[in-house]
N, C-alpha and C positions, 0 to 999 in steps of 0.2 A: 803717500809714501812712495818715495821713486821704487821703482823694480831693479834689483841687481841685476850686474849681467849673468848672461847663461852661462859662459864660460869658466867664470871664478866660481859658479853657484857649484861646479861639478868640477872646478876643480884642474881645468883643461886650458891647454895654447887654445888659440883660435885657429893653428893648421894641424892641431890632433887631427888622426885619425878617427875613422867611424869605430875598428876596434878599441882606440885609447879611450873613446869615449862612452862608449860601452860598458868595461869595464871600470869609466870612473863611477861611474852611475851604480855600475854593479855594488860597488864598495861603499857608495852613500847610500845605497837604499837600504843595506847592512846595518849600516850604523844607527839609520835615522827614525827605523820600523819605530811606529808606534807600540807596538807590541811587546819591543826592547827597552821603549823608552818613557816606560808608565811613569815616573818619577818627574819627566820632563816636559810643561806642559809645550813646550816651544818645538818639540822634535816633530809633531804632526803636522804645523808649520813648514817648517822646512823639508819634510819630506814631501810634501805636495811642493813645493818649491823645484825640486831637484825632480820628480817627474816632470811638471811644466817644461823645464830648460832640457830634459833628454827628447821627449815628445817633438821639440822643433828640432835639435842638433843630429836626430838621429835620420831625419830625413832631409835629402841630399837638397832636395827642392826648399824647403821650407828652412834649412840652413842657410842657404843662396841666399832667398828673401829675409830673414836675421843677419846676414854676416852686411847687406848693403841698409838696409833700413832701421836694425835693431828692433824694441819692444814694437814701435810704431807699426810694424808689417805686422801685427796680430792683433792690435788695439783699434780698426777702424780708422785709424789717421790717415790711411794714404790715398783715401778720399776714389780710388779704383778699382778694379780687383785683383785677385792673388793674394789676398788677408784673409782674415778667418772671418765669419759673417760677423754683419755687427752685433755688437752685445755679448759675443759667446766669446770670443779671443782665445789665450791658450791657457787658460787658469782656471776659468770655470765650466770645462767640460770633463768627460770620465777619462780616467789617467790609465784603465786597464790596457788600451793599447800599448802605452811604454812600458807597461810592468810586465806584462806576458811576454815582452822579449824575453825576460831575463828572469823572469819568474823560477821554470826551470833550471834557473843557472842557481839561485839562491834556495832552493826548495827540493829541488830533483832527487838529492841524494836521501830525503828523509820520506819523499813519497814514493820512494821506490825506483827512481831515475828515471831517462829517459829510454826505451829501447827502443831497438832498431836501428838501423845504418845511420849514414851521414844523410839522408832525405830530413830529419828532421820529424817523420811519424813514430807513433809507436805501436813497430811492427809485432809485436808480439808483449803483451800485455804483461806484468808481473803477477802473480797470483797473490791473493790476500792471504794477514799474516792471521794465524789461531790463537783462541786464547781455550785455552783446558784449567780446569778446577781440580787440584785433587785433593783430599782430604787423606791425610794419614792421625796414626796417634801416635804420645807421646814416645812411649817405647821404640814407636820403629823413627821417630826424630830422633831418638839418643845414638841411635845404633846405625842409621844410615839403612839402606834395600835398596834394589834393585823391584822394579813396578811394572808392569804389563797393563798400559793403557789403551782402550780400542776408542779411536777419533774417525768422528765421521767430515770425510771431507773430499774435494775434488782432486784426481788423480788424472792425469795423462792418458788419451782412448789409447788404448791398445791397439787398435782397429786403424788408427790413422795415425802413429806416433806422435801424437800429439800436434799435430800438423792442420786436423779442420777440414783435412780435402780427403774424398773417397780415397781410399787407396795409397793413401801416404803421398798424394803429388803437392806441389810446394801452389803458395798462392801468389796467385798475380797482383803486382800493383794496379792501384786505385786509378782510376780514366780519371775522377773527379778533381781530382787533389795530386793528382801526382807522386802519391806515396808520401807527400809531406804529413797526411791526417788531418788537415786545417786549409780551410778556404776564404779567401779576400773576397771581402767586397766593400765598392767605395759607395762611401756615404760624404756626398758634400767635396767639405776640404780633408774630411779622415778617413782613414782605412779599416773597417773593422773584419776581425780576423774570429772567425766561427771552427767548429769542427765539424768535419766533411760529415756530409750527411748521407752519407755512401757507404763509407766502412766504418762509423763511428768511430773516425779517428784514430783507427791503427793503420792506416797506408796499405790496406793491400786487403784483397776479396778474392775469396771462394766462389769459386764458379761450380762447381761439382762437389757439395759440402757432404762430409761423411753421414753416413746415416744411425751410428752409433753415437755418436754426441754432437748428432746437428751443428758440426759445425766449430764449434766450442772448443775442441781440442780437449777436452777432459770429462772426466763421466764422476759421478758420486760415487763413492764407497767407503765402507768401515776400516780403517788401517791400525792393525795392531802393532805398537810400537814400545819398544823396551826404554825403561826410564831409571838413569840412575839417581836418586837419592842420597843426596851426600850426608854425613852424619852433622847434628849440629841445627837443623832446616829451622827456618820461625814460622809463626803466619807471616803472609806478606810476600817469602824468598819467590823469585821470577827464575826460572829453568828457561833457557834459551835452546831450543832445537834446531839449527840454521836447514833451511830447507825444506821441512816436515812441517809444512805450510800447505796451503792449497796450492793445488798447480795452472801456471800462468795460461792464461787464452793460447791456442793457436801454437804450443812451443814455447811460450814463455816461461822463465823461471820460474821455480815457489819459491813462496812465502814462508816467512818463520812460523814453528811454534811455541809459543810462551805459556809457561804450565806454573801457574802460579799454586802454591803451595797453602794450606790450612791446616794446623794441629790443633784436634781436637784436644778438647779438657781430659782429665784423669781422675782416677777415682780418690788417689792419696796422694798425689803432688800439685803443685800450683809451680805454674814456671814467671821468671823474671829474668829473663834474658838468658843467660848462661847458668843463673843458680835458682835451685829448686825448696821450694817449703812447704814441708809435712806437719800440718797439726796435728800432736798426738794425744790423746786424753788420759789423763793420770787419775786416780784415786786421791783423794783429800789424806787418807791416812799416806800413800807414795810419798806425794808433795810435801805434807810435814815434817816425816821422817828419813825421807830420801831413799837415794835405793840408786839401782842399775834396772833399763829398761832396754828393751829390743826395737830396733826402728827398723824398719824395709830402705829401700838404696834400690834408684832405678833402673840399677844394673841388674838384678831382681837376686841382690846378697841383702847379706843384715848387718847393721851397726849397732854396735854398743854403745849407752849413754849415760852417764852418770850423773842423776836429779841430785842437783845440790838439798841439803834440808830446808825446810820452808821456801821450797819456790813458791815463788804464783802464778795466776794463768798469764799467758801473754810473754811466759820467761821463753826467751829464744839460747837454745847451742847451735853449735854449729861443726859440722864432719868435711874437712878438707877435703876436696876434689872430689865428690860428691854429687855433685852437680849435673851440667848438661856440658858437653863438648861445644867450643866455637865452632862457626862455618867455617872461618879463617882462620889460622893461628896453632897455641899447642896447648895442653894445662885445659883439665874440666873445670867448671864455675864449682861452688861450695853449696851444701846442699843444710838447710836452716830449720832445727826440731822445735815448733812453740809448742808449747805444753800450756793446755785446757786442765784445770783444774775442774774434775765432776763433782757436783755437789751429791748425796745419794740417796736413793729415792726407793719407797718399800720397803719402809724401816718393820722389822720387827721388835715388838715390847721390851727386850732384853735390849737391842741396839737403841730405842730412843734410851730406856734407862742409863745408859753407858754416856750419851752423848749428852743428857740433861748432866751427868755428875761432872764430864769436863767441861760442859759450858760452866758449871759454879765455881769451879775450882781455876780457871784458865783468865785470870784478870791481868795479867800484862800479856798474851798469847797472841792479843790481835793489835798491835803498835798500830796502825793506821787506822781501822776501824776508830781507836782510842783519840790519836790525834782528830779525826774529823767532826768527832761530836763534841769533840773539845772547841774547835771551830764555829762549830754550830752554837752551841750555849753561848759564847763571848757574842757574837752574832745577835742573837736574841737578846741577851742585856744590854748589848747598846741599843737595839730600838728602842726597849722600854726607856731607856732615860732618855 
């Protein structure tokens, strides 16, 4: 199968620019990410395609040798050197070199970016974001609080304003690297690109490092921090703290923290989203003859309910706005009474007496009971025939 050209592959004239080409690359490796494009199995295809053709266009040299020879300059055909060795060409070796151009261009903003000046290092590291667990219960979910939680985490030295150098003095760029954080070296026909083994890659060294957090720019401690709790919360809700993160290496900014939320169970409500349900247990005499009965309401009032005659267990009412408050929105969910009919137990001799003369007497009393075994029997004479 012939090989496209480079330039339609990505999209480009053949007198674009190194930036036009860049970013056409940029925009097909967008598109093309295997990772975007599980449904398609051809996009992993193509996006090794579209590294191959940035890989040679993006170097000025090995453009030269494509723009006069085409695939031929990489494929071993031109019989001299200035090609790729033979066998390996530009398609079956590792593509990280053209992707880590642009990697942080496609990635930066969700790892935290790049810091640092225009050298291209990063001078001062982002601090990592937290994750805190809190557990509240139902009640203070209805009602919303205000929380005082202590996070153990790294803070800024005091001692060297977060700076890394005794004394608060700033650090010097890197001999090795230049302050870029990343260092070349040639392999072959390719360039592979490391991180400086000097500053691990933040651009710039402590000569004179603080001696309260060696260094580091931040020390460990407990930070107590006030938490507001909106009313409404679920399990699951994520609380955004921008900032109240760990603090960045060297002066770098913090990190978020994310406080995700858990409500605990209750002793007499069950939640389903926004509406709550109380089983409440009635007496067998309540249930047949009905009545008004008292329910709790998580507001911690009471409502009044009024048991139709002959409910049964599993009959659900229902008390408008009763419920839990959304997170977003206006109007509480409805709040849902099932009534458990109790059967009763610890009969004294006068009560079974009582309860043998209405079972004699009670022959249309239980309609379903009636229909079933009615059920049952018709059931049983058709086996037998």
């Amino acid at each position: 199968m012939s090989k496209r050209d480079f330039y339609d592959v990505l999209g480009v004239a053949k007198s674009a620019s190194a930036d036009e080409i860049k970013k056409a690359y940029r925009k097909k490796a967008k598109e093309l990410h295997p990772d975007r494009n599980a449904d398609n199995p051809e996009a992993e295809a193509q996006f090794k395609e579209a590294n191959a053709a940035y890989e040679v266009l993006k170097d000025a040299e090995k453009k030269a040798a494509y723009d006069r020879f085409g695939h031929a300059a990489f494929d071993g055909g031109m019989g001299g050197g200035g090609g790729a060795r033979p066998g390996q060409g530009y398609g079956g070796g590792d593509f990280s070199s053209a992707f880590s151009d642009v990697f942080d261009d496609l990635f930066g903003d969700f790892m935290g970016g790049r810091q640092g000046g225009g050298g291209g290092g990063r001078r001062a590291a982002r601090g990592a974001d937290l994750r805190y667990n809190l557990r509240i219960s139902l009640d203070e979910a209805f009602s919303g609080m205000q929380k005082t939680i202590n996070v153990p985490t790294a803070v800024a030295c005091s001692s060297c304003n977060g700076s890394g150098a005794e004394g608060g003095a700033e650090p010097t760029t890197c001999p090795t690297c230049s302050g870029m954080g990343k260092v070349r070296a040639q392999q072959g026909f390719f360039t592979v690109e490391r991180t400086c083994p000097t500053c691990s890659g933040l651009g710039q060294i402590i000569k004179n490092p603080c001696k309260s957090c060696g260094g580091q720019g931040r020390v460990e401690k407990n930070r107590a921090l006030n938490v507001n709790i909106p009313a409404g919360v679920e399990t699951g809700t994520r609380i955004r703290l921008a900032g109240e993160g760990e603090a960045g290496m060297r002066g770098g900014p913090p990190g978020d923290l994310y406080i995700f939320v858990e409500v605990g169970p209750h002793d007499l409500f069950e939640r389903d989203g926004v509406n709550l349900y109380c089983r409440v247990p009635v007496s067998m005499a309540k249930a047949a003859l009905g009545g008004a009965i008292e329910v709790p309401t998580i507001d911690g009032g009471r409502g009044r309910v009024q048991i139709p005659a002959g409910s049964q267990s599993g009959r659900q009412m229902r008390l408008r706005g009763k419920g839990m408050p959304p997170l977003r929105g206006t109007g509480n969910g409805d709040m849902y009474i099932e009534l458990a009919v109790e059967t009763p137990v610890n009969l004294s001799s006068r009560q079974k007496e009582l309860l043998k003369e209405f079972e004699d007497l009670g022959e249309d009393n239980n309609p379903e009971s009636k229909s079933f075994f009615s059920s049952v029997k018709s059931f049983w004479d058709g086996m037998k025939g």
